[in-house]
N, C-alpha and C positions, 0 to 999 in steps of 0.2 A: 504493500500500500504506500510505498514511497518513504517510509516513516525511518528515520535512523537515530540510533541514540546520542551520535552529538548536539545533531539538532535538539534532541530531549532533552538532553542536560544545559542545552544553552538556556531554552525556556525555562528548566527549574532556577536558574542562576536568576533571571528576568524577574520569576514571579517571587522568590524571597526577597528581594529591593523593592517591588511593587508594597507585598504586603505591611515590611517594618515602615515604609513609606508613608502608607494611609493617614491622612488627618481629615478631624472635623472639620469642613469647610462652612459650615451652618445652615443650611440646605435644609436639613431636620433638625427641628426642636421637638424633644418627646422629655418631658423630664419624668425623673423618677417620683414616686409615691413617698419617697422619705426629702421631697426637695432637692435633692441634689442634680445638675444634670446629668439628661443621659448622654452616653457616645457611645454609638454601636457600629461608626468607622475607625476613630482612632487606633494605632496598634497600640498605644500604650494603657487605654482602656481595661478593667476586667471587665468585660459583660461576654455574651454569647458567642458573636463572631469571632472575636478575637481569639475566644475558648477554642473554638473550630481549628482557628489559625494556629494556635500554637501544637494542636496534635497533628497538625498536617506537618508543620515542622520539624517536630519529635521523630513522625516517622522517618521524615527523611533524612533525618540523622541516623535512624537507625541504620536505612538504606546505605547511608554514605560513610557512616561514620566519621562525617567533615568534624572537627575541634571547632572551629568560625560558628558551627550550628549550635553547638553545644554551649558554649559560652554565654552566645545570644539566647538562647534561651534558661537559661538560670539564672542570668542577668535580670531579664525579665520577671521572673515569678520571685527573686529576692525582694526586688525595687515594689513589687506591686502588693508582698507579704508585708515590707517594713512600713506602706507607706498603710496599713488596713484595708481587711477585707471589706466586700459592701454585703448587704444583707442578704440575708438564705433565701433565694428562690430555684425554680428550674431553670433560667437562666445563669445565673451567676455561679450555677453546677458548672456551669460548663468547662471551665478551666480546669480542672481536676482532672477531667479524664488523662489531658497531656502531663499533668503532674502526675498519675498515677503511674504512667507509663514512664517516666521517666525514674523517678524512687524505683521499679521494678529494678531497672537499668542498672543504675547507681548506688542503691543502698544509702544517699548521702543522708544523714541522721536530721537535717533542716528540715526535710521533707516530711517524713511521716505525722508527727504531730498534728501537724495541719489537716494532713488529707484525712488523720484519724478523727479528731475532733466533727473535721465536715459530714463525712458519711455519719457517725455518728446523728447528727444532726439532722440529715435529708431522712432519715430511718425515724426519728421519732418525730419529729417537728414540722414535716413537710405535710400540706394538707392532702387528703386523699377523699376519692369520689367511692360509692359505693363500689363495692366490692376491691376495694385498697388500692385504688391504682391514685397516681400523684395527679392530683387536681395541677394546672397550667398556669400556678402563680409566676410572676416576671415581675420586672422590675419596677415598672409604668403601670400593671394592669394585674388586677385582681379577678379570675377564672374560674370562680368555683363551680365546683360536678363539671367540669370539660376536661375533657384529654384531646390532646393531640400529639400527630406524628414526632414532632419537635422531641416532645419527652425524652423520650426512648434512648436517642443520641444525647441529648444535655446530660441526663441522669441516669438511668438505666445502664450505660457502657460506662460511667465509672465506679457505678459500684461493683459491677462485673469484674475491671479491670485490677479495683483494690482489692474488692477479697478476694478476688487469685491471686494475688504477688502476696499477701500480709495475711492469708491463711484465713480469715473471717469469713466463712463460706456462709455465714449468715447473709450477709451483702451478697453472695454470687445467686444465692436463692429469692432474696430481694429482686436482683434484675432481673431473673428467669419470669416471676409472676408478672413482673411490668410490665414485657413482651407477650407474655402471655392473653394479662385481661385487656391490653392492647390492640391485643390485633382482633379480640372478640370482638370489639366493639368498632374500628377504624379498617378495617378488611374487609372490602366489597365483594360480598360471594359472588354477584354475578359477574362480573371481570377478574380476578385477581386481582386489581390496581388497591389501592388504600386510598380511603376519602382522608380530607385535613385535619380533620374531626368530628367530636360527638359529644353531647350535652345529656344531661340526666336531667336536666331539667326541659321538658317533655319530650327527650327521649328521639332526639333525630341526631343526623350528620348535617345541620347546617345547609350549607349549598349544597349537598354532594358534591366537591370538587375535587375532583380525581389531580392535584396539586401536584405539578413536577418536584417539586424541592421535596413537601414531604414524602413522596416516595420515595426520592435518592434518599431520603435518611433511613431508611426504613432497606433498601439496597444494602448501600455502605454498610449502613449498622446493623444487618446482620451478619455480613461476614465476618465483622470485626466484632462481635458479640462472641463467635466459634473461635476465633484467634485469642481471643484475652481471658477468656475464664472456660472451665469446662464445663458445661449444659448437663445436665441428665440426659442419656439417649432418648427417651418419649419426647422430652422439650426439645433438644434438639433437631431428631426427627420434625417433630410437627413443625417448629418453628423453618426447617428445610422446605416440606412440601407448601408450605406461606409462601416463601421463597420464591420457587418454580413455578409457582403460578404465575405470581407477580411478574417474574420477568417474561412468561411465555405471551402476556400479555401487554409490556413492554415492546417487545422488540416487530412487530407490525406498527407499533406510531413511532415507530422512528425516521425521521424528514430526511429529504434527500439528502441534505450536509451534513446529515451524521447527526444531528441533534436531536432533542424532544423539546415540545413544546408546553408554556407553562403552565395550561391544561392542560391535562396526555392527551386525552381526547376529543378536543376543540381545536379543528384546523384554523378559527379567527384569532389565535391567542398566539403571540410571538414566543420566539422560540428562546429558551432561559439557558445560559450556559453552563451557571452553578449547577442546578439538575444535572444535564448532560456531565458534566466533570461526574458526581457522583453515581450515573450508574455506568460511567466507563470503569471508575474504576472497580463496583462491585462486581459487573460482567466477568475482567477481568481475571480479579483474584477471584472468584467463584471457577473459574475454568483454570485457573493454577492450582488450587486446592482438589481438582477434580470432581467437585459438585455443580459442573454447566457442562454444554456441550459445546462441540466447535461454534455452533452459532453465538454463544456467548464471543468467546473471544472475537468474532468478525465483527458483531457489532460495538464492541468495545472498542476495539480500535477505529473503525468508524467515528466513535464518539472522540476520541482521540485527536481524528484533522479535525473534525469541527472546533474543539477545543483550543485547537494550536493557531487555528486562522483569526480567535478574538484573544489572543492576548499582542496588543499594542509593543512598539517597540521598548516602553520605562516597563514595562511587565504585568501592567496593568490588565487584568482580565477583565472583558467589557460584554455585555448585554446579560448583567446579571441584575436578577433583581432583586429590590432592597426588601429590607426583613418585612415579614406578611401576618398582618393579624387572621383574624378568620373573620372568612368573607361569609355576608349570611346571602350575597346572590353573586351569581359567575362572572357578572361587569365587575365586580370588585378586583379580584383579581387578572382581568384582561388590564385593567388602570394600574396595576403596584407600575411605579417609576424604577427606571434604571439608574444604577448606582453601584459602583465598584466596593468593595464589601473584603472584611477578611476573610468570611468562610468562602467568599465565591475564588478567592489565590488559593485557601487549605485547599479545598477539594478539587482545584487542577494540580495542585501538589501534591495529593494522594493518586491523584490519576493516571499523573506523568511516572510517578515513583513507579506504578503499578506498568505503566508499558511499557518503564524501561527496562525490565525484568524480561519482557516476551520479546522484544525487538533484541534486546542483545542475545538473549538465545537465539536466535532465531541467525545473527549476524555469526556467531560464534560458530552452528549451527554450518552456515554455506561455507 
């Protein structure tokens, strides 16, 4: 498909500059519930995106094992520990996961307290809708009886991720359920796709809006759900066949340049890149793990030139769009505005990571 890995790794050089880059230009004003303001572009930010951002990083440190990655990111979660944390939501989860993954790494003794204390905390203190799943508290906006896609990835994958590294298998049973009453409720039997969400209060999915982004979290995060903690084989299992649905119905709305659009299934709704990055790269690693078939990888890397032709020469990934409440009709979402984002740089940085894996094989290979 034309695709070679220097060119990958010139692009991953591009998009780490892009992302520690980002600042609030003031475009959005959303402040928070406790006054203070929000930023959910800044990289030096905690909130969500940036959470996104730094396990995209992390991986690809793993990947590289660059020292320049490593640095920058501890640098990071010191400056942002010393300077105080913000208060306990499913957003403000979100940076933990890359810290989780990092303390696995390191052992560095800074670490744990912290992530112990948090989980701790998202376990007893986080609100939960019937049947225990994490009500969609954020920073700006009080959610109660809703779930959505978001969860899953914000909190669910780091409590996964810390009680497998710190042995609290309490927490990896935590995220198993999350996944679990999750998908009962956010999993559209008749496609495979997953709607944005769902309310307990009367009891619908809102628009049904079959949302590109939250299905690539729900992609991604389940791969990375089997990589970071061990499942029970039933959960596993089921949580697999979730899976293969989803993508089986996935990969017919995929547009001709390789992307998905940010309805899957609304040819009038433009076509989102962040999405597209996240399920190249769960395509991907699901066909590296041996859990896809070749079609997986085809359209992965599909997703892949699409990916490679919107990021800008400063590294900037472009036609992503900006973070998405829940829409209660489908115009809502054709209107979310474009806006460069750090989870929309993580997750071409989990993506690239992810193809440079198959294209160097593949190079090494001829």
């Amino acid at each position: 498909m034309g695709l070679s890995a220097r060119d990958i790794r010139t692009k991953l050089d591009l998009l780490v500059a892009g992302m520690t880059g980002l600042r609030h230009d003031g475009r959005f004003d959303e402040p928070n519930l406790d006054g203070t303001a929000g930023d959910y572009i800044s990289f030096d930010s905690w909130e969500w995106p940036q959470g996104v951002g730094l396990y995209g990083l992390i991986r690809l440190w793993l990947f590289t094992g660059r020292d320049d990655l490593r640095t920058l990111i501890e640098n990071w979660y010191a400056a942002r520990i010393d300077a105080g944390l913000p208060s306990l939501n499913v957003n403000t989860t979100a940076p933990m996961l890359g810290l989780s993954v990092l303390w696995r790494e390191t052992r560095d003794p800074r670490w744990q307290p912290v992530l112990d204390a948090w989980a701790t905390r998202v376990v007893s203190e986080m609100g939960r809708t019937e049947e225990g799943a994490f009500e969609h508290h954020v920073s700006d906006k009080v959610n109660d009886d809703e779930l959505w896609d978001d969860t899953l990835y914000m909190v669910a994958l780091f409590l996964a991720s810390y009680g497998e590294a710190s042995g609290r298998t309490e927490l990896v049973d935590e995220a198993a359920k999350q996944f679990l009453v999750h998908t009962r409720y956010l999993a559209d039997r008749k496609t495979g796709l997953w709607f944005h969400g769902w309310t307990f209060q009367g009891r619908h999915n809102f628009a049904e809006a079959r949302w590109a982004r939250g299905n690539a979290w729900i992609t991604a995060g389940m791969l990375d759900l089997f990589d970071l903690a061990q499942m029970p084989n039933p959960v596993k299992d089921y949580l697999l066949g979730v899976l293969v649905a989803q993508v089986n119905a996935l990969l017919p709305l995929q547009t001709a340049s390789g992307a998905w659009r940010t309805l899957l299934d609304d040819p009038s709704s433009y076509e989102e890149i962040s999405a597209t990055a996240g399920f190249g790269y769960g395509l991907l690693k699901g066909y590296r793990l041996g859990l896809g078939t070749h079609e997986w990888r085809v359209a992965g890397l599909r997703a892949v030139e699409a990916l490679l032709a919107n990021i800008d020469e400063a590294g900037t990934v472009l036609n992503v769009s900006y973070g998405t409440r829940m829409g209660h009709d489908l115009q809502f979402y054709r209107d979310i505005p474009i806006q460069p984002t750090g989870y929309g740089q993580a997750l071409s940085i989990l993506c690239l990571s992810e193809a440079l894996r198959h294209v160097e094989a593949g190079e090494h290979a001829a």
